[in-house]
N, C-alpha and C positions, 0 to 999 in steps of 0.2 A: 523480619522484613518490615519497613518502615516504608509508609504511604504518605504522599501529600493531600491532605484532603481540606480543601475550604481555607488554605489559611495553618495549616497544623500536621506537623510530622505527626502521623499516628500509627501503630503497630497494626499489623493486615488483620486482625480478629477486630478494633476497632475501625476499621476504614468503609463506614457501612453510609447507604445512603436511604431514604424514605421510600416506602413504597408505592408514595404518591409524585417519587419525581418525573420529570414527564420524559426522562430520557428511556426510563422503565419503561411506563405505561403504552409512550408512543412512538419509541426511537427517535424523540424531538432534541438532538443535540450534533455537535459534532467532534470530531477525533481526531490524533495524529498517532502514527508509528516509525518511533525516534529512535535509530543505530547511534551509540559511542564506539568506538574504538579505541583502546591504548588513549584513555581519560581522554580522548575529542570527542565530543558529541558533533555529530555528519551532517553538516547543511541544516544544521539548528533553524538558523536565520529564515530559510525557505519552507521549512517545517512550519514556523509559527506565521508566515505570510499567509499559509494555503489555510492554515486555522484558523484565521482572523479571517479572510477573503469567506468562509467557508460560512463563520458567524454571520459575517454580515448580509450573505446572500438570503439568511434564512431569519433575520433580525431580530438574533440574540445577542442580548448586551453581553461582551466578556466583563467575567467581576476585574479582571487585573488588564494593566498595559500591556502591552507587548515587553517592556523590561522584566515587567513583574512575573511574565509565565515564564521567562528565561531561567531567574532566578528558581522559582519553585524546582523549575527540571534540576536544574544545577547541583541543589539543595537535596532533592529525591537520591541523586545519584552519590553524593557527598556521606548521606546518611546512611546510606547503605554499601558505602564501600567498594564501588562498583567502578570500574574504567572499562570493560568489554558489556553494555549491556542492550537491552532491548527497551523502548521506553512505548509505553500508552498513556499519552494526554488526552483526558475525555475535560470536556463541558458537554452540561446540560440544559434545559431551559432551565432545569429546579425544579424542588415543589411546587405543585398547585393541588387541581382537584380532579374528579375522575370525569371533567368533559375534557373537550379538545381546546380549549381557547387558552390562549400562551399567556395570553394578559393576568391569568390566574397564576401566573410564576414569577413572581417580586423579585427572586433575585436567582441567579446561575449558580450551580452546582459545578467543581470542576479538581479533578485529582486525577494525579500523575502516577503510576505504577513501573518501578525500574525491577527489570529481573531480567533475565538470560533467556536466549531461543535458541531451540533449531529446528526449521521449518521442516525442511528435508533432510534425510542421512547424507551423512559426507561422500560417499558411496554414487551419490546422481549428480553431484559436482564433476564427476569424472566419466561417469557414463552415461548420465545423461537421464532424462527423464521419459515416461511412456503416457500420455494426457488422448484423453478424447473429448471430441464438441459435443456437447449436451444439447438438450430440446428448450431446455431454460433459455427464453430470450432477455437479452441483454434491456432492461426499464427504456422505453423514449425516454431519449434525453428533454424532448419537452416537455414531460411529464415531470421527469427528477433528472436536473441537471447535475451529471456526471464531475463535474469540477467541485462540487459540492460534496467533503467526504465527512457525509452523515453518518448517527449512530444505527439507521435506517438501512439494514445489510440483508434482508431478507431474500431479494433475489437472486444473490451470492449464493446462501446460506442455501435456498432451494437447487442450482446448479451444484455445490459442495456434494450434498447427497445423490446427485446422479451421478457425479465422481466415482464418489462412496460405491454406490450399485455396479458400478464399471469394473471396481478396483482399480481405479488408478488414483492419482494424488495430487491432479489437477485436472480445470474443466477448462474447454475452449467457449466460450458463451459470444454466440454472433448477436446481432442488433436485428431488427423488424426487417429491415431491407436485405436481410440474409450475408453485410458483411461481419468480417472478424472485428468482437469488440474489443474485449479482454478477456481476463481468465478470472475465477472467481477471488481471486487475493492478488493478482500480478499481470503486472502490463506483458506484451507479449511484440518479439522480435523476430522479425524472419530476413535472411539474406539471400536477395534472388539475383539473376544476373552481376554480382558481384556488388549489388547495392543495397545497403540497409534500410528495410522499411518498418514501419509502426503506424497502426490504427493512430486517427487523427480522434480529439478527444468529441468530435461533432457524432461522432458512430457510436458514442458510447464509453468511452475511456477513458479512466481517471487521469489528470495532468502529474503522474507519478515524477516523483524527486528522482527515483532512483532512472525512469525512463528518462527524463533531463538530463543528469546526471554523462548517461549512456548516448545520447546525442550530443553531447560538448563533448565527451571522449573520442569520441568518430570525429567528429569535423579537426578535432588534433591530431588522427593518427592518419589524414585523409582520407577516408571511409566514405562514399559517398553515402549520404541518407537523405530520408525525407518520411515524411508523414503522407499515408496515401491510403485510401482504401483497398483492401482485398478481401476474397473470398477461400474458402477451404481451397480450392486447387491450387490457388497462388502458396498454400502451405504445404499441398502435397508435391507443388513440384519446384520448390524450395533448395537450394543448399544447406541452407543451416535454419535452424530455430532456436532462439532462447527466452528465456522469462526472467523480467524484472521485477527489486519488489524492495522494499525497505529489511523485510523478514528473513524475504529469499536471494536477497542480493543480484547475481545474475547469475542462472541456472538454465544448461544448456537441455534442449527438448530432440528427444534421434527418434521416437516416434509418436503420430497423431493417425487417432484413428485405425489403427492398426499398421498404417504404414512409413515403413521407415524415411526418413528422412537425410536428404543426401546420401550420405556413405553409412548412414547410420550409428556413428560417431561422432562426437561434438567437435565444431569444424573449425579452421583457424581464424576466419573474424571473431566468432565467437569467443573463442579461447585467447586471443589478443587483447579483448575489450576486458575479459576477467581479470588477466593479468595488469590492465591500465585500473581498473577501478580498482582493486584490492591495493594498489601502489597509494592511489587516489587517496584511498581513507587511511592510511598510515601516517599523511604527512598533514593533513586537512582537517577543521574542524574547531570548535570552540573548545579554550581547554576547561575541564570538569575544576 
């Protein structure tokens, strides 16, 4: 497997970085999770917008243009032979030293990693998934604003493991105010009254490509949606549920919390919107 690192195709046993970089020490960087499809790489273009918007929020210089990270992915994918693949673009602040001040990191660390996923078994595309809402609350976003998809994942990482202890293979993670944020890796979709909703990214929620993505599919298939606050009830007495995700695509949810949801089978908006987006990435995307 061949990595992009700094500037340089290097084989994954050399693609090492410092232990003084601060993206190590302090999860001071930020990231993207990039789908190809059949040699298109998926909403490229918006991938590298929310990385760059994501740098500058937190004022890290990128070492390359916005041409120059294109090409690297391009190049990643190129070298390893890849047209169906999974991509992680990281920057870093870089090396520095072992305080916290960014100013001690001269220049940005940043390598692309192309390989293959699969988040869930093909087996919960069809039946659907079983998730419950954890105790982990979803960071204020005035604290750590959510549009900002830093290397900084620990309160994930903590909801992940009440997953873990649950057994199930996702978490519903609500916000201070007790509404629905997101879930620990995937935005999250419910259909009530015969209309599509989704946490607004103010509660907590990443501005996901792939939940974008899923609102421009709706508004073409007439789907009424909107972005709106709710709470667990609005998801127990839901029709349908699904989760969105770069990784996870779109992945229907029949129960939360122990209880089933709708007919407790994955329901036909949801299953419409699968069938429009998996069309979606067949025909769309930058070619590799």
């Amino acid at each position: 497997m061949k990595i992009w690192l700094d500037g340089k195709l290097v084989e994954k046993e050399q693609a090492v970085v410092s232990v003084f970089d601060h993206g190590l020490l302090y999860g001071d960087g930020v990231f993207e999770g990039i789908r190809a499809y059949n040699g298109r790489v998926f909403r490229l273009d918006e991938h590298l917008d929310r990385l760059c918007d994501s740098a500058r929020a937190i004022m890290l210089k990128m070492p390359l243009d916005q041409a120059g990270i294109k090409q690297a992915v391009l190049d990643t994918l190129r070298a390893n032979g890849l047209k169906d693949a999974y991509i992680r673009l990281v920057v870093t602040r870089g090396t520095g030293d072992l305080g916290l001040d960014p100013r001690k990191c001269p220049k940005a660390t940043m390598f692309v990693i192309a390989d293959r996923i699969s988040l869930y078994p093909e087996e919960a595309y069809t039946k659907g998934l079983t998730v419950a809402t954890v105790s982990t609350r979803r960071n204020l976003p005035v604290a750590l604003d959510p549009r900002i998809k830093s290397l900084n994942y620990l309160n994930n990482i903590l909801a992940k493991i009440e997953a873990n202890n649950y057994g199930v293979p996702e978490a519903i993670m609500l916000n201070a105010e007790g509404y629905v944020a997101e879930c620990t890796g995937d935005n999250l979709f419910i259909v009530r009254g015969g209309r599509l909703l989704t946490p607004p990214t103010a509660t907590g929620a990443l501005e996901g490509i792939t939940r974008a993505t899923v609102l421009e599919l709706a508004r073409g298939l007439n789907i009424p949606s909107s972005e709106e606050n709710f709470n667990q009830y609005e998801i127990y007495t839901a029709e349908e549920c699904f989760l969105t995700g770069t990784a996870a695509e779109l992945i229907p949810v029949v129960t939360v919390d122990t209880r089933p949801i709708g007919t407790g089978k994955p329901g036909p908006v949801t299953l419409k919107l699968i069938d429009a987006f998996r069309e979606l990435t067949r025909r769309e995307g930058t070619p590799v």
